[in-house]
N, CA, C and O atoms as CSV, one atom per row, in Angstrom:
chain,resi,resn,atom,element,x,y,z
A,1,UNK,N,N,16.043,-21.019,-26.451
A,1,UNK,CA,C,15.260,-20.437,-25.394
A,1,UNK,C,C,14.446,-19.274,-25.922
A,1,UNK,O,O,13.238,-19.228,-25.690
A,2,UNK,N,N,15.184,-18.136,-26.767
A,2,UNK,CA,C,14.302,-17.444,-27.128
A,2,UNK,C,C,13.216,-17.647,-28.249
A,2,UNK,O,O,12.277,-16.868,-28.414
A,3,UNK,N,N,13.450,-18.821,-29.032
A,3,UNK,CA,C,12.308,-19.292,-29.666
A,3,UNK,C,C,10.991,-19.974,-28.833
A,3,UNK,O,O,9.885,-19.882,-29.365
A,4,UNK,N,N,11.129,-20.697,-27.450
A,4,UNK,CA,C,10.009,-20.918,-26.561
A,4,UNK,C,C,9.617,-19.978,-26.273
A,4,UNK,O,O,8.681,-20.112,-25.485
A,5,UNK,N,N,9.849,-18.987,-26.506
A,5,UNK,CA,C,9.407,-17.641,-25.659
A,5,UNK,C,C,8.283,-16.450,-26.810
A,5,UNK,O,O,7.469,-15.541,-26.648
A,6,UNK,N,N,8.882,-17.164,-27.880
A,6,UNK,CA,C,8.351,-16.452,-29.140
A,6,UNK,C,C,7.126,-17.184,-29.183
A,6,UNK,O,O,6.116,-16.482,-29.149
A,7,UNK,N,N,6.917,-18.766,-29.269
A,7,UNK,CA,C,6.219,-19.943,-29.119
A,7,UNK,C,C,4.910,-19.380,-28.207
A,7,UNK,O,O,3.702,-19.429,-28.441
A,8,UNK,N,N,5.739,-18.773,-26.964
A,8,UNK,CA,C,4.674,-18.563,-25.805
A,8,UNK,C,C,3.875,-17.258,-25.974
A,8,UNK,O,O,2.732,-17.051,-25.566
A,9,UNK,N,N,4.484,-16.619,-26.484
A,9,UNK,CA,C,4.016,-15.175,-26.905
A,9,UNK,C,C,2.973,-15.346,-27.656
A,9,UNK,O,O,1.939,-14.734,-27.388
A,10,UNK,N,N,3.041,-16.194,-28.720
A,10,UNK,CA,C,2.552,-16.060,-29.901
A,10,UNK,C,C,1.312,-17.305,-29.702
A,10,UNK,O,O,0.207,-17.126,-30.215
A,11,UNK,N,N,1.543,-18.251,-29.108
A,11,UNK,CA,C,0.107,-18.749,-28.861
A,11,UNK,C,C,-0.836,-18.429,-28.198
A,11,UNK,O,O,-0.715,-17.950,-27.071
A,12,UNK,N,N,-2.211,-18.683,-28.913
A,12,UNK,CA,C,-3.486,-18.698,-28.244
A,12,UNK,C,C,-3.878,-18.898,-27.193
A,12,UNK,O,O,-4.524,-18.017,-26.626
A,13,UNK,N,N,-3.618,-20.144,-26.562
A,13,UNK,CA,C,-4.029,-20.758,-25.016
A,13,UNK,C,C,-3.416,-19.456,-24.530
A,13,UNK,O,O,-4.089,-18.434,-24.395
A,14,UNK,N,N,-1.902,-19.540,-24.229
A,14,UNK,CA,C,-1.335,-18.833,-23.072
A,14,UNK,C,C,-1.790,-16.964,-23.210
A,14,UNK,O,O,-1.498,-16.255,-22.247
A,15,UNK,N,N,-2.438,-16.367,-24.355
A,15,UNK,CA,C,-2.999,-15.050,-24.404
A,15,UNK,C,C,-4.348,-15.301,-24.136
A,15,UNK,O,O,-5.015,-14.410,-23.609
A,16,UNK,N,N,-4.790,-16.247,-24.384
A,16,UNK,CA,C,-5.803,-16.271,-23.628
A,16,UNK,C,C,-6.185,-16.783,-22.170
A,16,UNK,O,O,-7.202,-16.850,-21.480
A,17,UNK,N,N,-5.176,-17.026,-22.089
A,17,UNK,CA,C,-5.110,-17.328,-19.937
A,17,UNK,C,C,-5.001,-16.032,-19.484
A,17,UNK,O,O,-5.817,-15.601,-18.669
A,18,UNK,N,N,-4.142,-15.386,-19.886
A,18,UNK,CA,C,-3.526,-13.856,-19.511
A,18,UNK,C,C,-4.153,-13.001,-20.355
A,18,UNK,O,O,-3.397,-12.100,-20.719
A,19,UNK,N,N,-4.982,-12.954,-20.695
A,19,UNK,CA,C,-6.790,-11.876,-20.968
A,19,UNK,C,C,-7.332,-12.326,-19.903
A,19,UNK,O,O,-7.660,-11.470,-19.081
A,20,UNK,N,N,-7.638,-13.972,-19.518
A,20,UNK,CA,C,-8.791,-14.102,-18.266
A,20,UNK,C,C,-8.409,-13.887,-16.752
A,20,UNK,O,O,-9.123,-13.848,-15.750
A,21,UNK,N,N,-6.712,-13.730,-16.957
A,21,UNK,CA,C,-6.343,-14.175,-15.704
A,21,UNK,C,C,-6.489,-11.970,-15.456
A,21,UNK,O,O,-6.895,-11.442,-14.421
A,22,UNK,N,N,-6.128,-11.373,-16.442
A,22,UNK,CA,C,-6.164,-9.949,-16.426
A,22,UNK,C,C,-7.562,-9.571,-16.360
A,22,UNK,O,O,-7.760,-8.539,-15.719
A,23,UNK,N,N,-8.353,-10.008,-16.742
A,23,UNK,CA,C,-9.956,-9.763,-16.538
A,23,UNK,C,C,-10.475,-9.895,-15.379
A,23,UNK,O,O,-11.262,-9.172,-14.768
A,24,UNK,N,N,-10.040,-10.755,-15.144
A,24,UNK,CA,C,-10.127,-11.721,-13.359
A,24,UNK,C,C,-9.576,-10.537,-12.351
A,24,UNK,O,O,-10.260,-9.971,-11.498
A,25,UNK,N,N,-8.353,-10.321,-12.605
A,25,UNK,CA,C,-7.404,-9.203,-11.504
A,25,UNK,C,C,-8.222,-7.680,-11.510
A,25,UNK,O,O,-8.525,-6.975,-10.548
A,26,UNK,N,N,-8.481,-7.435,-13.150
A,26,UNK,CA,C,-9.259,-6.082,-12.958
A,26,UNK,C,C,-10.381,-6.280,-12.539
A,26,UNK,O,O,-10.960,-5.205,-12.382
A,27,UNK,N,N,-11.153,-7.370,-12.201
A,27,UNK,CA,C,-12.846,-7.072,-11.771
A,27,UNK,C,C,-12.390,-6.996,-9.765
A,27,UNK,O,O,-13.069,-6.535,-8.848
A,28,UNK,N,N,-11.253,-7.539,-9.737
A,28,UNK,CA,C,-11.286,-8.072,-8.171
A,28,UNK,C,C,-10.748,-6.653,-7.648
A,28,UNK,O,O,-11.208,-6.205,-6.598
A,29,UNK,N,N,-9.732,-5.906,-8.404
A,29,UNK,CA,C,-9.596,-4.612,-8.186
A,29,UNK,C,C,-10.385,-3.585,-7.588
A,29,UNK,O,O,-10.451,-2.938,-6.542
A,30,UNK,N,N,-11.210,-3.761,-9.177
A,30,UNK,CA,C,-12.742,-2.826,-8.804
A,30,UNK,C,C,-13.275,-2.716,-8.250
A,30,UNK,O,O,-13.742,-1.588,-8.088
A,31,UNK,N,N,-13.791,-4.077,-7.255
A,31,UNK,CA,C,-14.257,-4.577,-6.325
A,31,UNK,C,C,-13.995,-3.868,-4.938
A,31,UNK,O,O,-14.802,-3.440,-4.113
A,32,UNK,N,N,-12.185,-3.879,-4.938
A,32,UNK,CA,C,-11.834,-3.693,-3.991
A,32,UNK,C,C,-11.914,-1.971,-3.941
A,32,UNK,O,O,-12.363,-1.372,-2.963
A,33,UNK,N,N,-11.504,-1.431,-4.918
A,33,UNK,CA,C,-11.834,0.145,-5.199
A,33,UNK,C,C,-12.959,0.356,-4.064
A,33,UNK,O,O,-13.008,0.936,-2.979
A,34,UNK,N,N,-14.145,-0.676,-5.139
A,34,UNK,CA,C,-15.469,0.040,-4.601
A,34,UNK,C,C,-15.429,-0.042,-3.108
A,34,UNK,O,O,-15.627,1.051,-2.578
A,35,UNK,N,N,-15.201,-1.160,-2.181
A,35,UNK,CA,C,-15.060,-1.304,-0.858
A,35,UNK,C,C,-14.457,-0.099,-0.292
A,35,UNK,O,O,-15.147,0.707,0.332
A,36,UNK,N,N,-12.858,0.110,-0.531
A,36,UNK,CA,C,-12.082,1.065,-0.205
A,36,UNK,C,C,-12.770,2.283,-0.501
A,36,UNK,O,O,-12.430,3.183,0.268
A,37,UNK,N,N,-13.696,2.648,-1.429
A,37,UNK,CA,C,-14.303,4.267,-1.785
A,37,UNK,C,C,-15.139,3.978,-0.320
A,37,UNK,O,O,-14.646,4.519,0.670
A,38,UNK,N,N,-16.093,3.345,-0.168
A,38,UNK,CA,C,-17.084,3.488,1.202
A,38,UNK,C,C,-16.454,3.354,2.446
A,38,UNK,O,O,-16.770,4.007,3.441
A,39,UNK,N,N,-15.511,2.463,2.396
A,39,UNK,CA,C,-14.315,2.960,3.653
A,39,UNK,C,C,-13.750,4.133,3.647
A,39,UNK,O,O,-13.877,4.764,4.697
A,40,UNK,N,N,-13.167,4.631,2.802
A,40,UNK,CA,C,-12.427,5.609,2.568
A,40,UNK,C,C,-13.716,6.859,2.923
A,40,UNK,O,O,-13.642,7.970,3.447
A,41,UNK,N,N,-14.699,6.188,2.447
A,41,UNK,CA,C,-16.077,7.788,3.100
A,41,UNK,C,C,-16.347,7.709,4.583
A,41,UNK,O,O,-16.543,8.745,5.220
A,42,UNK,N,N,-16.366,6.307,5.263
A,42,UNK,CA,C,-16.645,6.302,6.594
A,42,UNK,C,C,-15.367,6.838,7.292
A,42,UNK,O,O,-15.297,7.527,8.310
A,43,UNK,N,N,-14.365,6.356,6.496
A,43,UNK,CA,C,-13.163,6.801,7.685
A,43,UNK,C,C,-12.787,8.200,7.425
A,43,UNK,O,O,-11.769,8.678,7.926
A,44,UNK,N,N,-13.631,8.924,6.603
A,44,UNK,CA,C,-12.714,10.607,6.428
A,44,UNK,C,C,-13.814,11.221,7.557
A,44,UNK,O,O,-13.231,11.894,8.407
A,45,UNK,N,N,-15.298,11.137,7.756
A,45,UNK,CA,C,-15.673,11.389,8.847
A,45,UNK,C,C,-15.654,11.089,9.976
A,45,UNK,O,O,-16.060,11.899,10.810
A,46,UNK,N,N,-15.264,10.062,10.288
A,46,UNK,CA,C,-14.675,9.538,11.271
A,46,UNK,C,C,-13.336,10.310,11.628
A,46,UNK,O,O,-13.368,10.959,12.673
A,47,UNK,N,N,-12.632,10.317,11.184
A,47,UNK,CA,C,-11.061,11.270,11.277
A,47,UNK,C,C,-11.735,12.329,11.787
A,47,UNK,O,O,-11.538,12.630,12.965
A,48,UNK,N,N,-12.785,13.191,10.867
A,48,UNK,CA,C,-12.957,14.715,11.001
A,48,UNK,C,C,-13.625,14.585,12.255
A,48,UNK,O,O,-13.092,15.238,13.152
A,49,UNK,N,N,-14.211,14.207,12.443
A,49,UNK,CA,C,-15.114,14.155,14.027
A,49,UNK,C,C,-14.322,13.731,15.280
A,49,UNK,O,O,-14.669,13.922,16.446
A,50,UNK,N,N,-13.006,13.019,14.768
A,50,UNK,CA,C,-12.222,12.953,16.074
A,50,UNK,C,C,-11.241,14.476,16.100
A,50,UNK,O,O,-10.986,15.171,17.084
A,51,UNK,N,N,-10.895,14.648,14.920
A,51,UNK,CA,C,-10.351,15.901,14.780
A,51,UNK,C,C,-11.217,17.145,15.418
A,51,UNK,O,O,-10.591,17.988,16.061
A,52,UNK,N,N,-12.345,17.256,15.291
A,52,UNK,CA,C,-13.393,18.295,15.681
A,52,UNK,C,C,-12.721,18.356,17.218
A,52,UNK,O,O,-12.142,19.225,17.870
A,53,UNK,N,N,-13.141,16.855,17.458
A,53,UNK,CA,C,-12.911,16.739,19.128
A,53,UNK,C,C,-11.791,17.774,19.869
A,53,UNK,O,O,-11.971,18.429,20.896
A,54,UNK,N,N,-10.426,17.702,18.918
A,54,UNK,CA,C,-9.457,18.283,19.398
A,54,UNK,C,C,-9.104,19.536,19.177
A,54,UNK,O,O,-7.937,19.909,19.290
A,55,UNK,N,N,-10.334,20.513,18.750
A,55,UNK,CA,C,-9.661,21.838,18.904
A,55,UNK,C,C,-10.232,22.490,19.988
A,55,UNK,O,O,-11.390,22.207,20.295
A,56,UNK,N,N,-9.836,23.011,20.383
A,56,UNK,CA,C,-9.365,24.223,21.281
A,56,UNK,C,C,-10.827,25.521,20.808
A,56,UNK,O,O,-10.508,26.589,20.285
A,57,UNK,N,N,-11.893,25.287,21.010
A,57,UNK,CA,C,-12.939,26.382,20.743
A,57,UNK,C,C,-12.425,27.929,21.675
A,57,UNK,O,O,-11.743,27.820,22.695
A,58,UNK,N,N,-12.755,28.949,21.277
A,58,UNK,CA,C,-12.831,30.269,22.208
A,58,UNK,C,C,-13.835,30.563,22.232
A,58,UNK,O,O,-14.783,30.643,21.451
A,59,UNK,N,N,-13.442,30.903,24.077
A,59,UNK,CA,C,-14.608,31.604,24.617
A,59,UNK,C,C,-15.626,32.865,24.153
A,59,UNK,O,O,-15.040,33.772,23.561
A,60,UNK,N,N,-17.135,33.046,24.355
A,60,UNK,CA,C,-17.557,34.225,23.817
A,60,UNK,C,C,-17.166,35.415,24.182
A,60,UNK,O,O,-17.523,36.373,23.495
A,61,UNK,N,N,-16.199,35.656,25.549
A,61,UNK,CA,C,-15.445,36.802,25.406
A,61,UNK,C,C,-14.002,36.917,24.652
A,61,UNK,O,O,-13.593,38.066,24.486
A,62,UNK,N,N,-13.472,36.220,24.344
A,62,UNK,CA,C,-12.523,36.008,23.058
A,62,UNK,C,C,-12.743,36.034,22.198
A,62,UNK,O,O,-11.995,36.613,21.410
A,63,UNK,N,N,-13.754,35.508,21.828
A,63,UNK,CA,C,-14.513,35.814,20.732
A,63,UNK,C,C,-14.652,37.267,19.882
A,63,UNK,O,O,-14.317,37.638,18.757
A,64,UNK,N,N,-15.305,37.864,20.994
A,64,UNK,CA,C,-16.323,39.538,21.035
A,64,UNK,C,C,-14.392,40.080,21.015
A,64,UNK,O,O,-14.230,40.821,20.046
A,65,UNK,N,N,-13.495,39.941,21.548
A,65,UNK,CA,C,-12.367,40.939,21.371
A,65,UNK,C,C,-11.856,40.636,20.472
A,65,UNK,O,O,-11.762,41.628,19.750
A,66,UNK,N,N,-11.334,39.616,19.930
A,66,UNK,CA,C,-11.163,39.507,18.562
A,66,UNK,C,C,-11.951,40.179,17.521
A,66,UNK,O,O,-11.320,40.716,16.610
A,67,UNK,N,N,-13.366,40.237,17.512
A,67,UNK,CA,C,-14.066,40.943,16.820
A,67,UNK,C,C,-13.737,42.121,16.789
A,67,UNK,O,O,-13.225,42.532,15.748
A,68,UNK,N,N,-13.874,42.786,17.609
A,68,UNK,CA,C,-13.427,44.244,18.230
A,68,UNK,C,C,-12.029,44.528,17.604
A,68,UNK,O,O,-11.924,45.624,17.052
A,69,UNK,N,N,-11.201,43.909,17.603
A,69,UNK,CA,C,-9.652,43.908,17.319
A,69,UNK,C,C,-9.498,44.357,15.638
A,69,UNK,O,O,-8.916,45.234,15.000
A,70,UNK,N,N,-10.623,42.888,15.281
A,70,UNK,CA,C,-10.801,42.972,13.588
A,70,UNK,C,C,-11.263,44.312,13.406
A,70,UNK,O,O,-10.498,45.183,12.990
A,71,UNK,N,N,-12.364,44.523,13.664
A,71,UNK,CA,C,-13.145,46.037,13.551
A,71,UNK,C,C,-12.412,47.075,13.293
A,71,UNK,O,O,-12.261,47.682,12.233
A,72,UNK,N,N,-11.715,47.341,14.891
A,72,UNK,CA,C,-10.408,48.577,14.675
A,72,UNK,C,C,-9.799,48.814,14.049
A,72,UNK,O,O,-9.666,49.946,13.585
A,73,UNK,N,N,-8.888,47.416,13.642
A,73,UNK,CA,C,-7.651,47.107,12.129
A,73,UNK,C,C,-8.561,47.287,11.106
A,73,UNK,O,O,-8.184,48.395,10.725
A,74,UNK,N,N,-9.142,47.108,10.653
A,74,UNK,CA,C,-10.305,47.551,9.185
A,74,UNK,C,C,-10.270,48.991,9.308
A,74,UNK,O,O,-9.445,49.626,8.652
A,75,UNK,N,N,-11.073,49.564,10.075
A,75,UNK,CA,C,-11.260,51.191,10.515
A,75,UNK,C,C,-10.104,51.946,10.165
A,75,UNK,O,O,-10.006,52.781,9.266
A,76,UNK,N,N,-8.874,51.399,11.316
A,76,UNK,CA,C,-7.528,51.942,10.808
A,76,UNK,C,C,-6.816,52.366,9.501
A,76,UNK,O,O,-6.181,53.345,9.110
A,77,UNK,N,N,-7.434,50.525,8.743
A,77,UNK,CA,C,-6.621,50.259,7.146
A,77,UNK,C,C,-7.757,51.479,6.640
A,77,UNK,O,O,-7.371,52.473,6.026
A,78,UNK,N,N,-8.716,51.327,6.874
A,78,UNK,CA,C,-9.712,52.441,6.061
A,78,UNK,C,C,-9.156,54.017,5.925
A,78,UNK,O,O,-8.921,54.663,4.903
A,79,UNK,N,N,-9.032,54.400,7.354
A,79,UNK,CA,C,-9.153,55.479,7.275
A,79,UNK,C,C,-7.524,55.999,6.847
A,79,UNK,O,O,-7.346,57.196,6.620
A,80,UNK,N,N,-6.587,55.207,6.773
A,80,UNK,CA,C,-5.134,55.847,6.462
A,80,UNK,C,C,-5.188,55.224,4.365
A,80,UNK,O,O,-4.236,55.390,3.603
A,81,UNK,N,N,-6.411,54.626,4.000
A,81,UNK,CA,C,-6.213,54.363,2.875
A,81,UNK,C,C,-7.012,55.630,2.096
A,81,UNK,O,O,-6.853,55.974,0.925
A,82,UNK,N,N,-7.706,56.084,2.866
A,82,UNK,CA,C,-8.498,57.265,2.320
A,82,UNK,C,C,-7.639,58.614,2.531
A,82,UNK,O,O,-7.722,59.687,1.932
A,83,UNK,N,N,-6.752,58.191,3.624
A,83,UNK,CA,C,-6.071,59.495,3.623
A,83,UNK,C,C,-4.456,59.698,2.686
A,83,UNK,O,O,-3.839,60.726,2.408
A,84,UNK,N,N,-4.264,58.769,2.495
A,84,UNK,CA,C,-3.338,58.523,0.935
A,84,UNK,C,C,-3.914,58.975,-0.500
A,84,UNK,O,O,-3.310,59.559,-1.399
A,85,UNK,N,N,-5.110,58.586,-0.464
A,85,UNK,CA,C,-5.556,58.814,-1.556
A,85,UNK,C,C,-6.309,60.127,-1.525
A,85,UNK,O,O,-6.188,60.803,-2.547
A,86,UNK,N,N,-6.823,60.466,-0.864
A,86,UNK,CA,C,-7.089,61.726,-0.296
A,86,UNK,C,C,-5.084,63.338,-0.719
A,86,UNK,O,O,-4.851,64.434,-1.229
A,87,UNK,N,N,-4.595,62.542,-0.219
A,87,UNK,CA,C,-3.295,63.114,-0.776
A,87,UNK,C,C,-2.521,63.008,-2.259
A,87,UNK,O,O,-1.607,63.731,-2.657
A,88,UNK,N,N,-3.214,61.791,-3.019
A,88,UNK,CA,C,-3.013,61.988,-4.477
A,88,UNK,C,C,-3.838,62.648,-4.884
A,88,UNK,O,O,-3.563,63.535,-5.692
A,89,UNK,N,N,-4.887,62.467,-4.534
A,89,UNK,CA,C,-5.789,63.380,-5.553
A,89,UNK,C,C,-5.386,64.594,-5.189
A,89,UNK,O,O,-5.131,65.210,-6.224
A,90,UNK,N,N,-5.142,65.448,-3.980
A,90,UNK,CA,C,-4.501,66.804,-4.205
A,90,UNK,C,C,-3.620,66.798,-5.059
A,90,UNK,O,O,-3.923,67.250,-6.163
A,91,UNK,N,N,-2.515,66.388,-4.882
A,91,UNK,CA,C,-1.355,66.251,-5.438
A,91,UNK,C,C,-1.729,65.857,-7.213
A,91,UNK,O,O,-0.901,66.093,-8.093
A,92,UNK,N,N,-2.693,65.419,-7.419
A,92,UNK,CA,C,-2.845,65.610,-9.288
A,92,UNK,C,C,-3.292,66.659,-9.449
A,92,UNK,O,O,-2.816,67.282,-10.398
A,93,UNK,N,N,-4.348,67.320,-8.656
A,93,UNK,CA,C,-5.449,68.494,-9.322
A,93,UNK,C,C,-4.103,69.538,-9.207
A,93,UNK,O,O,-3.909,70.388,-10.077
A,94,UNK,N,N,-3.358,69.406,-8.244
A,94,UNK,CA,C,-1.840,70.949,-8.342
A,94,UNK,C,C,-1.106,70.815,-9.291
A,94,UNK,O,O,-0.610,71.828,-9.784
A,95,UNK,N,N,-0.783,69.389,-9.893
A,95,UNK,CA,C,0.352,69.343,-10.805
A,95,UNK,C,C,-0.397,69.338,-12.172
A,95,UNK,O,O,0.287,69.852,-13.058
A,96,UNK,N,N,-1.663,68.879,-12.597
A,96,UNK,CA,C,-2.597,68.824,-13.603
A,96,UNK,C,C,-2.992,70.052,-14.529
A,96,UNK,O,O,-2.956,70.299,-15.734
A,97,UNK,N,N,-3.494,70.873,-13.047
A,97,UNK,CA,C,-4.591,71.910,-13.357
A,97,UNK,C,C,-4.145,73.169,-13.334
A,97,UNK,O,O,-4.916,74.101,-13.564
């Protein structure tokens, strides 16, 4: 048995069925790749546009307070980051100078 097998390995015809029959499978692949890439492009906008559908937009006065909200918290982080550093730099020029 394992000499038919060596037989089969080793002849021509049957490596060359299985080059054409593998040539054959990779072109039909590709094929299908290519299909699936232009599906795969129609259906990701498609998804995203049903997805769009489902959020939840805010109103322009939700909007404007959120803004407002952001604004303040910035201002805040600002002005307590200046006032830290505002307190090292004293604190070097006394221990420095």
């Amino acid at each position: 048995m394992a000499k038919d097998l060596e037989l089969e390995k080793n002849s021509p015809d049957v490596s060359s069925d299985k080059a054409k029959k593998s040539k054959d499978d990779k072109s039909a692949k590709d094929k299908k790749k290519a299909g699936k890439k232009k599906k795969g492009f129609v259906k990701y906008f498609k998804d995203a546009r049903s997805e769009f559908k489902k959020v939840v937009w805010p109103t322009p006065k939700e909007t404007t307070h959120n803004t407002i909200v952001v604004l303040v918290m910035c201002a805040l982080a600002a002005v307590l980051i200046f006032g830290i550093d505002s307190l090292f730099g004293l604190l070097n020029g006394l221990l420095f100078h």
